[in-house]
PASEBA-1860 file (N, C-alpha, C; in nm, 3 decimals):
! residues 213
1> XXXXXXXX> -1.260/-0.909/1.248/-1.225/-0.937/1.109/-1.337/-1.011/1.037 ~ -1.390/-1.135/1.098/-1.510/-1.213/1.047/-1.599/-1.101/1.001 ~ -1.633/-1.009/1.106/-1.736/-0.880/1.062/-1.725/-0.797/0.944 ~ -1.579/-0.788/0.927/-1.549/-0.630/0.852/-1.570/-0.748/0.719 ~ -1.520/-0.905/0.727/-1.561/-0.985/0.587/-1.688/-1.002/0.511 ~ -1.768/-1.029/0.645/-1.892/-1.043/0.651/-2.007/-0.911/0.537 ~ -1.926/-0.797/0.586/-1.971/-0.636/0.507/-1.908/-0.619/0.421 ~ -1.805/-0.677/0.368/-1.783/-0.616/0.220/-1.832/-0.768/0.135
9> XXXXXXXX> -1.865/-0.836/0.205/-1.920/-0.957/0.098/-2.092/-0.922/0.071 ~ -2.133/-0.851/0.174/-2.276/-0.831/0.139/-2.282/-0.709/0.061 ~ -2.181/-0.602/0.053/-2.161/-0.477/0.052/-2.180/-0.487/-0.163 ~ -2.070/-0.641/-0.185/-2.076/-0.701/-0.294/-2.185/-0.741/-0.390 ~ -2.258/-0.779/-0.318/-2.360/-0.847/-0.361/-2.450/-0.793/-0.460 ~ -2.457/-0.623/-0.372/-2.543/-0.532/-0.355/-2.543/-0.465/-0.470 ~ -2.383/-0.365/-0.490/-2.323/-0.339/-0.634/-2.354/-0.450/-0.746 ~ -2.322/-0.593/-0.736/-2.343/-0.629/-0.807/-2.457/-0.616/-0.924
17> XXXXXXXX> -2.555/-0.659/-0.831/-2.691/-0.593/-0.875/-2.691/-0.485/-0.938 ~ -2.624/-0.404/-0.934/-2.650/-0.273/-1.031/-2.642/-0.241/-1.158 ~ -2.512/-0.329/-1.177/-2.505/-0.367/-1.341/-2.377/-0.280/-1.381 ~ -2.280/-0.200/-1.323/-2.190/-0.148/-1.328/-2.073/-0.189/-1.330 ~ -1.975/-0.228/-1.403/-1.860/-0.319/-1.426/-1.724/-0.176/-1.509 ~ -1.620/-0.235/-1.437/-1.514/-0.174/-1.434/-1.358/-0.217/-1.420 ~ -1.283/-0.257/-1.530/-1.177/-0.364/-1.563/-1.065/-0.243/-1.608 ~ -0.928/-0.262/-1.491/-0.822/-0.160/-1.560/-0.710/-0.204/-1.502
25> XXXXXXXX> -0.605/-0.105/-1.546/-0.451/-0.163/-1.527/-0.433/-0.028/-1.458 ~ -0.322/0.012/-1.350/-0.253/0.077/-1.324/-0.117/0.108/-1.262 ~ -0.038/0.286/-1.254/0.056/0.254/-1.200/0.084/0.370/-1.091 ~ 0.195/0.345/-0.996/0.152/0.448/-0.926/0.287/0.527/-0.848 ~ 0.323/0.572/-0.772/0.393/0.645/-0.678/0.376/0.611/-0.530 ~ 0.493/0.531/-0.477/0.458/0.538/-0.304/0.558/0.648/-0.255 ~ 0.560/0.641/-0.132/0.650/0.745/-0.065/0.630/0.689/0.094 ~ 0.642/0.718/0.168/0.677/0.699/0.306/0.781/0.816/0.435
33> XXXXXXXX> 0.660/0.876/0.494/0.765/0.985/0.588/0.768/0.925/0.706 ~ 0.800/0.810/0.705/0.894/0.743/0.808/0.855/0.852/0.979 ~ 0.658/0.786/1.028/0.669/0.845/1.126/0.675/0.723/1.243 ~ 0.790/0.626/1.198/0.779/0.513/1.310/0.880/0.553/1.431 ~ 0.808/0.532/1.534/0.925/0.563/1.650/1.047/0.497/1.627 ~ 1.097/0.395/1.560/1.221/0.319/1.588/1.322/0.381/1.436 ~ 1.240/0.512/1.385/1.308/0.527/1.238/1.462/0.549/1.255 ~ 1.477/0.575/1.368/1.674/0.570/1.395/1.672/0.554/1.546
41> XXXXXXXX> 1.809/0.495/1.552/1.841/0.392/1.613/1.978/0.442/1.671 ~ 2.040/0.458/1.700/2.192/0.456/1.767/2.228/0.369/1.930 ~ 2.325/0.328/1.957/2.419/0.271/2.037/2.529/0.306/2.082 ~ 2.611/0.277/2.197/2.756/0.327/2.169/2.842/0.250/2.025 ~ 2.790/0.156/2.030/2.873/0.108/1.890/2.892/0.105/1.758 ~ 2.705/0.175/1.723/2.683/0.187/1.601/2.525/0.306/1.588 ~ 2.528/0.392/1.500/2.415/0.401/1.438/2.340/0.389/1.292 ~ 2.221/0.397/1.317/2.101/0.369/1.203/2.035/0.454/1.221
49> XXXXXXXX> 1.964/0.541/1.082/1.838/0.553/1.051/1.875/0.579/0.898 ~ 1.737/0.599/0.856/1.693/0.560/0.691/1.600/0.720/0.642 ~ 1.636/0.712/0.540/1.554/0.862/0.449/1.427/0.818/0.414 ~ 1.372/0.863/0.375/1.258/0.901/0.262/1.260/0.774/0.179 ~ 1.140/0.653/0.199/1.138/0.569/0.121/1.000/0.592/-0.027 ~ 1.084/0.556/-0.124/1.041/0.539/-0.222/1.055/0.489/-0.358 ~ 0.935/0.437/-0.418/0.918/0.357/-0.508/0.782/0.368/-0.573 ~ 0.745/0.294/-0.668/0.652/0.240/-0.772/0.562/0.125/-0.756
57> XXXXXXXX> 0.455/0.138/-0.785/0.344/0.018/-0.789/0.275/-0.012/-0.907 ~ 0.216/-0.109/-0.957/0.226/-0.151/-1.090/0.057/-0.239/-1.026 ~ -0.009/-0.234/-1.140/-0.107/-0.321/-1.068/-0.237/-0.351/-1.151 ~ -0.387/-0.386/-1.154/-0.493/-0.409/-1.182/-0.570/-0.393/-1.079 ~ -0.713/-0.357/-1.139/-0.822/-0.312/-1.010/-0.969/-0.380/-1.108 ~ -1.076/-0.387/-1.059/-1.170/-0.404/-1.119/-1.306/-0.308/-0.973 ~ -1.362/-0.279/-1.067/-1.484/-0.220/-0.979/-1.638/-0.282/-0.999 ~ -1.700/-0.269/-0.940/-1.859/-0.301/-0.922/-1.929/-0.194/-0.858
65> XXXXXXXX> -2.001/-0.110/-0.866/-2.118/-0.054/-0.847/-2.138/0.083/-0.920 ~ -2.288/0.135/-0.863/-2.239/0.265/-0.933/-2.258/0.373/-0.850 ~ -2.325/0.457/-0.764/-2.282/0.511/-0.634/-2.237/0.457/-0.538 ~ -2.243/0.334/-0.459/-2.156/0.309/-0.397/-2.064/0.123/-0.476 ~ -1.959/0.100/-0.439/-1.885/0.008/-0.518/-1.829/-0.065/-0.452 ~ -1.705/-0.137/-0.458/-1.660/-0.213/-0.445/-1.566/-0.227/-0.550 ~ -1.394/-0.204/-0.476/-1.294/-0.259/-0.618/-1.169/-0.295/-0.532 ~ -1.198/-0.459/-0.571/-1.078/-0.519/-0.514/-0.964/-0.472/-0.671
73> XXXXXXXX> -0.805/-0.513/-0.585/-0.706/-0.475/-0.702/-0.589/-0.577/-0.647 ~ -0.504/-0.592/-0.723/-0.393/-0.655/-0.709/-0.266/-0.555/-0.756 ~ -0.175/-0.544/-0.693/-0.066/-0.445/-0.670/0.069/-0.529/-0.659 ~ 0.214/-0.513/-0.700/0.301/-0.515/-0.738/0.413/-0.380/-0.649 ~ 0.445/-0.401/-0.556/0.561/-0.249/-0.507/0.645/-0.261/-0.500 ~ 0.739/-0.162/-0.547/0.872/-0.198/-0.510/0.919/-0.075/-0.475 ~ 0.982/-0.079/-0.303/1.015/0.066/-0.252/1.166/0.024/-0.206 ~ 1.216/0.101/-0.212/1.360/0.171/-0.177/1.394/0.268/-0.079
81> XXXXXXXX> 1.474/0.180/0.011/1.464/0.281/0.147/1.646/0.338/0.194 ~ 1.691/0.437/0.165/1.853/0.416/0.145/1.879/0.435/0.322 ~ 1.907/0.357/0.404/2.009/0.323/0.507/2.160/0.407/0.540 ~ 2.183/0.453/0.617/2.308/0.504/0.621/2.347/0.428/0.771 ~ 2.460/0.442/0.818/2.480/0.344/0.946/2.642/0.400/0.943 ~ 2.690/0.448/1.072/2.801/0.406/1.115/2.874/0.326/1.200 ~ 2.909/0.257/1.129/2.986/0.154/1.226/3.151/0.126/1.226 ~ 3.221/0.066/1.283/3.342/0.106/1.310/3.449/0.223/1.262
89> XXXXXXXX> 3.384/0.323/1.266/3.458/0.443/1.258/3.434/0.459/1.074 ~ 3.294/0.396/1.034/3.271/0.427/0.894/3.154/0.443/0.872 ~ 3.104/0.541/0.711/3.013/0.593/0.744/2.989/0.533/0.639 ~ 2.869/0.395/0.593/2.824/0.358/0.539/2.703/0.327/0.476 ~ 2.653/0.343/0.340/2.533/0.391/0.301/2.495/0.262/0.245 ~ 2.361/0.206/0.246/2.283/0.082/0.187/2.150/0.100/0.166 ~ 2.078/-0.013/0.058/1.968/0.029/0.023/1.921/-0.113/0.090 ~ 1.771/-0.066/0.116/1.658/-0.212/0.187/1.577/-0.173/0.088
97> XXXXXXXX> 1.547/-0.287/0.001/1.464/-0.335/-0.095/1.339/-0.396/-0.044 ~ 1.205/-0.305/-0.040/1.163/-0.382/-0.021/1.002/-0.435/-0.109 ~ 0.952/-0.562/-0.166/0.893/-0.582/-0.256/0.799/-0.662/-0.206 ~ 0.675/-0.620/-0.244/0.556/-0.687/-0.173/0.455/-0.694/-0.291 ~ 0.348/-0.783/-0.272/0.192/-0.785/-0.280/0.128/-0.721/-0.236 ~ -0.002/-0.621/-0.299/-0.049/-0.578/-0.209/-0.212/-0.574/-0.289 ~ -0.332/-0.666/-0.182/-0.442/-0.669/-0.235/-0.581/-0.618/-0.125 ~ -0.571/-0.502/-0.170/-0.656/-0.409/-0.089/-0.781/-0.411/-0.168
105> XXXXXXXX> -0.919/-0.481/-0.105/-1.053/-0.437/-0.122/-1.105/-0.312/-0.069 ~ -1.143/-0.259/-0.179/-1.202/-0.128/-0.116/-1.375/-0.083/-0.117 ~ -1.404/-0.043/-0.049/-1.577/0.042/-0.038/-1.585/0.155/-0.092 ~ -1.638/0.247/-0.153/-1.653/0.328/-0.180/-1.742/0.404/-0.237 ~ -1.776/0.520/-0.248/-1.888/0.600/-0.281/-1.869/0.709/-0.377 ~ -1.949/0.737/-0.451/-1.914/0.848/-0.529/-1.967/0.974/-0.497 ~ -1.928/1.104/-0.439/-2.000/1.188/-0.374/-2.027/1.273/-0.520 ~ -1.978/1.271/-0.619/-2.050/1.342/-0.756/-2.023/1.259/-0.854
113> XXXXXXXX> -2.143/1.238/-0.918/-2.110/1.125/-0.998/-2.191/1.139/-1.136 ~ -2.137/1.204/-1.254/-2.186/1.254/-1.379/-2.117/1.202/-1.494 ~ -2.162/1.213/-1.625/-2.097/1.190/-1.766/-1.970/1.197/-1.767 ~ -1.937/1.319/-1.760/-1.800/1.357/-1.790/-1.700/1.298/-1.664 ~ -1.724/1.329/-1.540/-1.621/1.215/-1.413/-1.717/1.196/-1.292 ~ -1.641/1.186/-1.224/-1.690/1.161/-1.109/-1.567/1.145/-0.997 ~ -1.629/1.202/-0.860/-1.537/1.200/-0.744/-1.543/1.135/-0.639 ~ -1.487/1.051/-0.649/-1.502/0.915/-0.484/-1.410/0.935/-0.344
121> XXXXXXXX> -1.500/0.891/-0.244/-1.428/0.850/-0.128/-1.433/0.673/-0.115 ~ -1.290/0.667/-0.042/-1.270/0.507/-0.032/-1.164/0.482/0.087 ~ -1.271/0.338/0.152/-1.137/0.323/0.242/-1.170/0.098/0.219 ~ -1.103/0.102/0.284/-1.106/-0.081/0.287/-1.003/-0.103/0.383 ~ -0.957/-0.267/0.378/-0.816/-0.364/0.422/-0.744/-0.406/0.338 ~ -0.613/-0.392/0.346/-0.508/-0.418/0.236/-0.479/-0.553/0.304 ~ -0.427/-0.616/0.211/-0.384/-0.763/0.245/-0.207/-0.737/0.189 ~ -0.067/-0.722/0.272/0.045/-0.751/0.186/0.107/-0.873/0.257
129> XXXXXXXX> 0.162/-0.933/0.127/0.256/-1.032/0.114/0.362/-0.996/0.072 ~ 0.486/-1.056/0.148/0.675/-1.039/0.096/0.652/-1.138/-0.045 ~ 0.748/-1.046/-0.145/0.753/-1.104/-0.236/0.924/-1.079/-0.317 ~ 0.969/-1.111/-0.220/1.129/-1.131/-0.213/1.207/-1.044/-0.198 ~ 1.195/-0.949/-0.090/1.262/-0.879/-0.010/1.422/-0.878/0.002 ~ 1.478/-0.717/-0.015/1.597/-0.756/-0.021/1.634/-0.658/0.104 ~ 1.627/-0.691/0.236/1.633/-0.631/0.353/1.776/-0.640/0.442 ~ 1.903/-0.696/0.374/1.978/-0.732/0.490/2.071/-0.584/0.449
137> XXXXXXXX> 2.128/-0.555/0.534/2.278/-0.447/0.554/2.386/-0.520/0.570 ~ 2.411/-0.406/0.449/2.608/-0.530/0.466/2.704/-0.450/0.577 ~ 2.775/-0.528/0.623/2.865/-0.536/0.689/2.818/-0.530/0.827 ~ 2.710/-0.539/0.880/2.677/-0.521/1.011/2.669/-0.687/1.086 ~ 2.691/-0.712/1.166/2.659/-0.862/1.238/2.580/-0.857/1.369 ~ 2.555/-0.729/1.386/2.507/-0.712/1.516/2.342/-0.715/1.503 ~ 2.276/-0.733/1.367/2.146/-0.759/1.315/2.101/-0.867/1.335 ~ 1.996/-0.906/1.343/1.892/-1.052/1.341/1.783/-0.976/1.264
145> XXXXXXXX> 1.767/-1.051/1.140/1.613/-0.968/1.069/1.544/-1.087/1.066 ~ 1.425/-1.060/1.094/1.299/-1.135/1.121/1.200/-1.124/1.055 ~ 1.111/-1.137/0.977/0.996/-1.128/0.863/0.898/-1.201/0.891 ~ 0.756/-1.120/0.848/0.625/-1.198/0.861/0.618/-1.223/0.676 ~ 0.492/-1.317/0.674/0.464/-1.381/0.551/0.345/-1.293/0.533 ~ 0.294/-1.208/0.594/0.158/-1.124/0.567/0.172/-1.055/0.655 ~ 0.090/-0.946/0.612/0.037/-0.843/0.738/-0.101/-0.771/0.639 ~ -0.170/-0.724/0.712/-0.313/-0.640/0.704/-0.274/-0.498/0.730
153> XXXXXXXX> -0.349/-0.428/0.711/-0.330/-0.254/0.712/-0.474/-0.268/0.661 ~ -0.471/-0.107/0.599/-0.585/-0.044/0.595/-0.569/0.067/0.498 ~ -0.650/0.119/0.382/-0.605/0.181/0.317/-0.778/0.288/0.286 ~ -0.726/0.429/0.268/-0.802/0.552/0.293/-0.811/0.643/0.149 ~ -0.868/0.728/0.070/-0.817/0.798/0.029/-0.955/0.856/-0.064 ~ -0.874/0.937/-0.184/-1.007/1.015/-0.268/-0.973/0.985/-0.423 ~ -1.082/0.984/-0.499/-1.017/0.939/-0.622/-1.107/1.039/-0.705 ~ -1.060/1.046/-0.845/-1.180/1.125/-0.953/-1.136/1.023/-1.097
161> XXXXXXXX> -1.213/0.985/-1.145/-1.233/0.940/-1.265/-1.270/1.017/-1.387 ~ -1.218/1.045/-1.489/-1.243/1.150/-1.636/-1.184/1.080/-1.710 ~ -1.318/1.049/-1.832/-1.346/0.994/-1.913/-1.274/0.815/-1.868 ~ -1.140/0.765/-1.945/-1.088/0.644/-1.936/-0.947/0.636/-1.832 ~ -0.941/0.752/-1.744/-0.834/0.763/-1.623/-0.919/0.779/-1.557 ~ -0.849/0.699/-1.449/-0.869/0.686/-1.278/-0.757/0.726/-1.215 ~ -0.742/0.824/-1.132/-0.689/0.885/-1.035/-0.696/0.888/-0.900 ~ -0.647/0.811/-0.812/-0.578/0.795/-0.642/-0.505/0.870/-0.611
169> XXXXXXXX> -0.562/0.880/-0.455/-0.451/0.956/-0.364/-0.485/0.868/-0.260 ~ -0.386/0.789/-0.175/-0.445/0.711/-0.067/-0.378/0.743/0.035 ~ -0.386/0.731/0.170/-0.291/0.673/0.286/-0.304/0.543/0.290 ~ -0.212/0.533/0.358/-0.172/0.325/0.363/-0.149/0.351/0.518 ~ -0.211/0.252/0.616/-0.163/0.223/0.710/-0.092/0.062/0.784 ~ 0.013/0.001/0.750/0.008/-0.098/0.793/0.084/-0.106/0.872 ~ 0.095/-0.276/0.962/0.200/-0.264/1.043/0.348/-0.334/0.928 ~ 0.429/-0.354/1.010/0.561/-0.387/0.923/0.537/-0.525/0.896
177> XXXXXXXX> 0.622/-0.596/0.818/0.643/-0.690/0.781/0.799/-0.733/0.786 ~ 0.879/-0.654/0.776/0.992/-0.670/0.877/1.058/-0.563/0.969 ~ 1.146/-0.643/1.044/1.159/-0.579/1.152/1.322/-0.628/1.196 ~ 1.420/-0.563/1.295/1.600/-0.610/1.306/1.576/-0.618/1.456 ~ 1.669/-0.731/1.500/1.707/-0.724/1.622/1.824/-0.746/1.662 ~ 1.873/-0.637/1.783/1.984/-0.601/1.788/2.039/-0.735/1.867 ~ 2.167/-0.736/1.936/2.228/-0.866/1.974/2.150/-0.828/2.142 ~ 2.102/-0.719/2.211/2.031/-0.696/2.327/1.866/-0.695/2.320
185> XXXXXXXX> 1.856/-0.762/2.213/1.748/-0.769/2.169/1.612/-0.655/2.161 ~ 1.700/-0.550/2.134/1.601/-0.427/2.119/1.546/-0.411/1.931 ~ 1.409/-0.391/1.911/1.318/-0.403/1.806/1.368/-0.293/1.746 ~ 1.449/-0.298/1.592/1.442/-0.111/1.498/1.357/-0.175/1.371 ~ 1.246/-0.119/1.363/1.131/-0.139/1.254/1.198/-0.046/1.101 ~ 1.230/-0.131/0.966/1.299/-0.037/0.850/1.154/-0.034/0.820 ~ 1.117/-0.102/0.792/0.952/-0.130/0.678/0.860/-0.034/0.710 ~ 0.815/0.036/0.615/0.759/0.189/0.631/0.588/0.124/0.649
193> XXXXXXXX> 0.529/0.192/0.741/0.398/0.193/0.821/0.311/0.271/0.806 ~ 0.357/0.440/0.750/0.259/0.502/0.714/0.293/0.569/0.563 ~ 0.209/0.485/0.473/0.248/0.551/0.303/0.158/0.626/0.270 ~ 0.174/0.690/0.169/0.076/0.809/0.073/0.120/0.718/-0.089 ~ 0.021/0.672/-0.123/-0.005/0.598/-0.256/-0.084/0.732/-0.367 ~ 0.018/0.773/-0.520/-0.074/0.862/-0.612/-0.034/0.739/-0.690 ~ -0.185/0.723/-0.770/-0.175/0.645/-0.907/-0.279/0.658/-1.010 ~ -0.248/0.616/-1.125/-0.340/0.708/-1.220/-0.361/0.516/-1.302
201> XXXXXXXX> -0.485/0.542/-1.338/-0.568/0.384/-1.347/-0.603/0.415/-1.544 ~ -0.581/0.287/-1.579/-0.658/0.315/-1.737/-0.738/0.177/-1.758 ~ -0.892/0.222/-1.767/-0.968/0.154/-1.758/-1.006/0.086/-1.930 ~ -0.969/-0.023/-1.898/-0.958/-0.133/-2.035/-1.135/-0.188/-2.096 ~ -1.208/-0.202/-1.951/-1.381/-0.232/-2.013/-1.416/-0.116/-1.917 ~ -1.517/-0.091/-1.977/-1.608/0.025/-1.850/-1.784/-0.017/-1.914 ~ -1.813/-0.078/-1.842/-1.934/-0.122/-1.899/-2.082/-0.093/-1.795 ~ -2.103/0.017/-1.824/-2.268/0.122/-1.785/-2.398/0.062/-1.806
209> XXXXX> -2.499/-0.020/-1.730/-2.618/-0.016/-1.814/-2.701/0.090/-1.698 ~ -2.809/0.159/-1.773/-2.877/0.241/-1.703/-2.983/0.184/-1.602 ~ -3.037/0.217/-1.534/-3.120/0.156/-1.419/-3.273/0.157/-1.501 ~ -3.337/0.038/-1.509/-3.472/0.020/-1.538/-3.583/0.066/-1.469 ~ -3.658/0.163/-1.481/-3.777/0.195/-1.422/-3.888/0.107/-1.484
END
């Protein structure tokens, strides 16, 4: 980790120097195909598993360079994961709310990069924080939910910029941030681990100076 800090702070430096500045707001689309081994769960007494989570991200980004960059962002999510569970001879449906921070620095390069847009690859480390999670299931007692205050992941993807939109497609890889334990103390992970992030960016300064020969 010291290392991977170590390279995007020099990685910084570098862009800086270039003179390329980039200030915007955006919003976006998560989704989640739930490929965690624990995505359902059953017992003789009860079962669990969960659909297709999804929700919205809301956020700001700023960039630095001009073929290769640097754009940390600050993110806002809120995903929705609907629960179904039967338990005593009922078939009951619930939603896990779940709402985070999410501040992913990213690297990136522009593999065409002209007037009219340009097309990037990007990957970095996401940083998320719980930001008031609404994770419990009603009527069950046979749960213990447990929560971290952070977790790290890693985030991948391709973007194109035209004219004052910015356009993402990412994967998200993180680990969970929460997690249930049963009364035999076996681990069922709700918190989705592998996302696909689309979001479309509107850049508020975009400020170009050309390179001095």
């Amino acid at each position: 980790m010291k290392k991977l800090v170590l390279i995007i702070g020099l990685a910084t430096i570098s862009v800086f120097a270039s003179a390329q500045f980039t200030l915007g707001v955006k919003g976006g689309y998560n989704t989640c195909l739930g490929f965690d081994k624990n995505w359902q769960y059953s017992d003789q007494n009860w079962n669990l598993k969960s659909d297709l989570t999804q929700g919205v991200q809301l956020g700001a980004f700023a960039r630095f360079g001009r073929g290769f960059y640097v754009q940390p962002e600050f993110n806002y999510n809120l995903n929705v994961s609907k629960v179904q569970y039967a338990y005593n001879n009922q078939i009951i449906t619930d939603d896990v709310i779940l709402s985070t921070i999410d501040v992913p620095v990213l690297l990136g390069f522009k593999v065409i990069n002209t007037k009219l847009f340009n097309l990037r690859l990007m990957a970095g480390p996401k940083f998320r924080f719980n930001a008031g999670s609404d994770t419990s299931i009603d009527n069950v007692q046979d749960l213990v939910l447990e929560a971290r205050k952070a977790q790290v992941g890693l985030d991948a993807g391709v973007g194109l910029d035209i004219w004052f939109l910015s356009v993402d497609v990412r994967y998200n890889l993180i680990q969970q941030l929460y997690h249930y334990k049963t009364l035999d103390q076996q681990e069922i992970n709700m918190d989705p681990i592998n996302e696909f992030t689309v979001s479309v960016g509107w850049k508020l300064i975009d400020i170009y100076k050309p390179k001095r020969y």
